[in-house]
C-alpha atoms as one frame of an Amber mdcrd trajectory, in Angstrom:
protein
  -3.734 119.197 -81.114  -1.563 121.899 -81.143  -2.442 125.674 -81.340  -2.555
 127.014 -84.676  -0.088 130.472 -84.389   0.443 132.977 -86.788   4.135 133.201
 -87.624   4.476 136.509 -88.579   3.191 137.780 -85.473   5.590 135.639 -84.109
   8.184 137.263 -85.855   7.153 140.683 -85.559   6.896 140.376 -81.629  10.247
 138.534 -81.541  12.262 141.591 -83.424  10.300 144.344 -81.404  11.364 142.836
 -78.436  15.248 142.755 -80.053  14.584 146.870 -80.629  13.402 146.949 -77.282
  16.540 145.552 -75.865  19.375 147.017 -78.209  17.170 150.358 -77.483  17.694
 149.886 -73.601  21.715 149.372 -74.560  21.641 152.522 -76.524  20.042 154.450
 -73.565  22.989 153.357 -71.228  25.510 153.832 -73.397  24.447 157.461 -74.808
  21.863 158.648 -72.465  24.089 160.122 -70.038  25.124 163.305 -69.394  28.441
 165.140 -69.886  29.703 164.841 -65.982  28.566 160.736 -66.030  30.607 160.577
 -69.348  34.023 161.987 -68.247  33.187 160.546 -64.582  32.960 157.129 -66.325
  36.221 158.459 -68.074  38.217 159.521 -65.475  37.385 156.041 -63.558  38.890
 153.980 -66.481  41.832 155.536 -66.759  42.641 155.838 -63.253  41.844 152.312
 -62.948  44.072 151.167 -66.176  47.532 153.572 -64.865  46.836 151.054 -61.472
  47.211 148.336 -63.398  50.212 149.620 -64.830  51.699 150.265 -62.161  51.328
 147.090 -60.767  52.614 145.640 -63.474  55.892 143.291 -62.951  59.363 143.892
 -65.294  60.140 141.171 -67.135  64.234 141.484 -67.327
């Protein structure tokens, strides 16, 4: 036979472990400080004028 199981339990622990995770996102995306943020910044836009740079005409 097959356990019995209470669904809403189920349910319950299935969307506090989705809060759990999109609460972990969250932390990385806005838990940083100011200096990480513009860091983070500064890296992405040197990286994208690289790749500009790089970038072949097309004539």
């Amino acid at each position: 036979m097959a356990d019995i199981i209470n669904l809403k339990q189920v349910r319950k622990r299935r969307e506090k472990a989705e809060k759990e995770k999109r609460a972990e996102t969250n932390r990385a995306r806005f838990g940083r400080t100011k200096v990480e943020r513009q860091g983070e910044e500064t890296a992405r836009v040197k990286a994208e004028k690289s790749l500009d740079q790089h970038r072949l005409d097309e004539d």
